[in-house]
Short mmCIF file of the C-alpha atoms (twelve columns), coordinates in Angstrom:
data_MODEL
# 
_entry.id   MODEL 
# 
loop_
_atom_site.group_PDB 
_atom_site.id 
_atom_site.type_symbol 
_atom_site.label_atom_id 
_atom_site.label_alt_id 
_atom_site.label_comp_id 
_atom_site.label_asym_id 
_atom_site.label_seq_id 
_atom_site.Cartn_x 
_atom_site.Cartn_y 
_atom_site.Cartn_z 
_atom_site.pdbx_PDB_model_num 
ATOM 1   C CA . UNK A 1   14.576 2.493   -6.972 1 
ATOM 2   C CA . UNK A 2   17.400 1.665   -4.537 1 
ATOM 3   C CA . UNK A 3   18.745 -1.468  -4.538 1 
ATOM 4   C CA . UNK A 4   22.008 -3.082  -3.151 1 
ATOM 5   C CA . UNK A 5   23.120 -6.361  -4.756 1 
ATOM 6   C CA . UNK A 6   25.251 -9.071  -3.100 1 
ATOM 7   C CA . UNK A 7   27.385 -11.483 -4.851 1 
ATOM 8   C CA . UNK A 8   30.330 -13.849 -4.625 1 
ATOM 9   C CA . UNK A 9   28.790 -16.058 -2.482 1 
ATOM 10  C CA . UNK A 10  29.068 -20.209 -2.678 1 
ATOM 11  C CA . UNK A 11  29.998 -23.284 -1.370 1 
ATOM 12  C CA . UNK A 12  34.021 -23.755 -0.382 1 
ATOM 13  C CA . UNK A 13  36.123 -25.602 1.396  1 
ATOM 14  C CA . UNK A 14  37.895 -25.133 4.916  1 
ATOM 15  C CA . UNK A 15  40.690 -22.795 4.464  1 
ATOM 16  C CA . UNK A 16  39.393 -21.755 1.050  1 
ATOM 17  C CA . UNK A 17  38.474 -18.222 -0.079 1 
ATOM 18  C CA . UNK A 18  35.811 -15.834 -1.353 1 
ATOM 19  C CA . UNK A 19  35.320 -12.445 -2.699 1 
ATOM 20  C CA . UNK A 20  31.766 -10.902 -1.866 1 
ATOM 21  C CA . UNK A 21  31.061 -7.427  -3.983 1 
ATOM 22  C CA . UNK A 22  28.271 -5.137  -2.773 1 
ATOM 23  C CA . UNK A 23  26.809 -3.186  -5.592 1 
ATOM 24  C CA . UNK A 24  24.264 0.019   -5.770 1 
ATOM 25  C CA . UNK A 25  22.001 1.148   -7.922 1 
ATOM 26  C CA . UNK A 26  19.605 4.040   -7.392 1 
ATOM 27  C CA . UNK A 27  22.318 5.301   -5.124 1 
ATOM 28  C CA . UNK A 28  25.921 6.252   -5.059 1 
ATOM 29  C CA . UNK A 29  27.209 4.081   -2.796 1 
ATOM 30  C CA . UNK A 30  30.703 6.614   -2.163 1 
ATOM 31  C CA . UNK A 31  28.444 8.375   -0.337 1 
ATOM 32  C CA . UNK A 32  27.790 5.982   2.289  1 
ATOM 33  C CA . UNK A 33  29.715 4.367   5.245  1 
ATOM 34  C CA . UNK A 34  29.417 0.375   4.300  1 
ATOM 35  C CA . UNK A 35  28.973 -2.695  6.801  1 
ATOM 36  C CA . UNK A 36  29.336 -6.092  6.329  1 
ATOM 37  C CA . UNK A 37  26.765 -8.417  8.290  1 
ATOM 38  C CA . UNK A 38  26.023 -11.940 8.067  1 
ATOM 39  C CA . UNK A 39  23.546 -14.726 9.810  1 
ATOM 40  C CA . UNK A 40  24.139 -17.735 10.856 1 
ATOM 41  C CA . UNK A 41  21.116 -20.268 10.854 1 
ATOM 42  C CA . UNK A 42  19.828 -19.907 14.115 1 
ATOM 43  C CA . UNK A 43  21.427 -17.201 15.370 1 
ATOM 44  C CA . UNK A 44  21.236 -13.398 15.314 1 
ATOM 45  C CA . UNK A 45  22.933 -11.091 12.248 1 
ATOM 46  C CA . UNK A 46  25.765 -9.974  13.396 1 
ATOM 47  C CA . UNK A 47  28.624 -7.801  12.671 1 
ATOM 48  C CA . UNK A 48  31.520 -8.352  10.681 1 
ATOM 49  C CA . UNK A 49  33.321 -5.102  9.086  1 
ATOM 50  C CA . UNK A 50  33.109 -1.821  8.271  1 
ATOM 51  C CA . UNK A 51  34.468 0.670   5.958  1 
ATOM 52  C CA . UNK A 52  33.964 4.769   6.053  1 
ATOM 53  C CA . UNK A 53  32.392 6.352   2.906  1 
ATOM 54  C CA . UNK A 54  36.019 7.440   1.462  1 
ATOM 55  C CA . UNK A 55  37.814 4.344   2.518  1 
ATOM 56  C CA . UNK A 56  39.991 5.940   5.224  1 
ATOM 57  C CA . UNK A 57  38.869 3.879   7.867  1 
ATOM 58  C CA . UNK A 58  37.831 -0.179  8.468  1 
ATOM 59  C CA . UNK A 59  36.951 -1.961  11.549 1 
ATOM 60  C CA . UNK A 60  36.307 -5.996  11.596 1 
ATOM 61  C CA . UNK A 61  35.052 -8.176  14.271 1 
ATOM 62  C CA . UNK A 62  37.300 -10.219 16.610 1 
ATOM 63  C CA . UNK A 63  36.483 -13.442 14.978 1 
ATOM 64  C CA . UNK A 64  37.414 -12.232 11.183 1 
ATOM 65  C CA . UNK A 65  40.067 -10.165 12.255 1 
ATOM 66  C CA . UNK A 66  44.013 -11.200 10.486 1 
ATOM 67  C CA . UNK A 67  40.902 -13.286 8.043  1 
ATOM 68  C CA . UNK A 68  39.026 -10.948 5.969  1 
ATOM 69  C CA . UNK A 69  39.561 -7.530  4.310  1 
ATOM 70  C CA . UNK A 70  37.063 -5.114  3.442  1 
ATOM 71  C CA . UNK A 71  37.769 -2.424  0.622  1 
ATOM 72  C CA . UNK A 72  35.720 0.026   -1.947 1 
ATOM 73  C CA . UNK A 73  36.327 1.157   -4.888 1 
ATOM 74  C CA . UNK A 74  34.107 4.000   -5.310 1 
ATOM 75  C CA . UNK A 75  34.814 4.719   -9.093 1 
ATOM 76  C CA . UNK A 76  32.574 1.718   -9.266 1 
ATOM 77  C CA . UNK A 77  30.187 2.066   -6.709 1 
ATOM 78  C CA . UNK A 78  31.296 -1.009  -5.268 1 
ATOM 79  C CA . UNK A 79  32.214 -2.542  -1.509 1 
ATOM 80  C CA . UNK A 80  34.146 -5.703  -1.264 1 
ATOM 81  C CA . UNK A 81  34.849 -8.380  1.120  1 
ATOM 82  C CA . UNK A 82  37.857 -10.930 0.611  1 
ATOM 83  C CA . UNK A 83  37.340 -13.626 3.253  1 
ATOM 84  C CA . UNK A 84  40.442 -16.321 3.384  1 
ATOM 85  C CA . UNK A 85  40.746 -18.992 5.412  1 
ATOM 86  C CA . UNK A 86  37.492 -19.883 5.827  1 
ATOM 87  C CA . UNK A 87  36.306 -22.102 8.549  1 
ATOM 88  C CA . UNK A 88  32.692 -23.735 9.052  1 
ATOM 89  C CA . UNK A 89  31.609 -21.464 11.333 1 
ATOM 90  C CA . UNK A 90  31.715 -18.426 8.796  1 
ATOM 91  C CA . UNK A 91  28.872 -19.801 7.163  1 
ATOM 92  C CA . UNK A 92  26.063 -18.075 6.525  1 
ATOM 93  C CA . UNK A 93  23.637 -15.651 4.589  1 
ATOM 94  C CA . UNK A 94  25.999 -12.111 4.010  1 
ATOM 95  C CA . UNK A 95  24.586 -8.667  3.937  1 
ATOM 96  C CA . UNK A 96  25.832 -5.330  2.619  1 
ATOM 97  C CA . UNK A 97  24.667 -2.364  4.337  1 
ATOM 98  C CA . UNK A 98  24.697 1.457   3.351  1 
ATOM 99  C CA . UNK A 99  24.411 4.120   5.485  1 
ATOM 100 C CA . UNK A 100 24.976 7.730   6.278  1 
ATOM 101 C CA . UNK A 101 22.569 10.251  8.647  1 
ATOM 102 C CA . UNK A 102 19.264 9.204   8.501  1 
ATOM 103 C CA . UNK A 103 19.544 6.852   5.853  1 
ATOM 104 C CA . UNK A 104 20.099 3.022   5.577  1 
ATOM 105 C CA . UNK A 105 19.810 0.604   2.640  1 
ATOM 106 C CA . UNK A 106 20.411 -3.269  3.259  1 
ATOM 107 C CA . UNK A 107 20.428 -5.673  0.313  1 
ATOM 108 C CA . UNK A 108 19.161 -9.750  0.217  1 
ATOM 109 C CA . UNK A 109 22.057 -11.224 1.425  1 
ATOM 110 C CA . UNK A 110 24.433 -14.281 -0.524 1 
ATOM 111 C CA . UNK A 111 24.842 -17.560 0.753  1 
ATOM 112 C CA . UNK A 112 28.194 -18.315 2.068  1 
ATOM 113 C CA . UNK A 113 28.905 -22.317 2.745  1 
ATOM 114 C CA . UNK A 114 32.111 -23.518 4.437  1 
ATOM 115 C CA . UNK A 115 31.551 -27.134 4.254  1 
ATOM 116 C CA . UNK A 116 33.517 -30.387 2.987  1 
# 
């Protein structure tokens, strides 16, 4: 069975940081081309970066951009997301997604909070 775990979420401060991991099992994730998404309440999931399946190329929304960093390390069949400087309006539910040709794996999301 497939699966693709989120974690690393939590409650921080304003200007505070977080590391999200993605994790696979069932799969090996250094295979796939890996996306960051997240939802606000309310609002639609949107995008937030991307990384190719070997790491040679990332792309980030406007709004994260200079913020977060996305990286892999496929010797663990992991995808990462270090998010500093948070601000209240990065808060919401986070969710990894896999993908190459014809194929696409999304996990449960974690709960990011930027609150006082």
């Amino acid at each position: 069975q497939v699966r693709l775990v989120e974690s690393g979420g939590g409650l921080v401060h304003p200007g505070g940081s977080l590391r999200l991991s993605c994790e696979a099992s069932g799969l090996n994730l250094s295979y796939y081309n890996v996306d960051w998404f997240r939802q606000a309440p309310g609002k639609e999931r949107e995008f937030v970066a991307d990384i190719t399946w070997n790491g040679g190329s990332s792309d980030y929304a406007d709004f994260v951009m200079g913020r977060f960093t996305i990286s892999r390390d496929n010797t663990k069949s992991a995808v990462y997301l270090q998010m500093n400087n948070l601000r209240p309006d990065d808060t919401g539910v986070y969710y990894c997604h896999a993908s190459r040709p014809n194929e696409q794996f999304w996990g449960q999301g974690t709960q990011v909070t930027v609150s006082w």
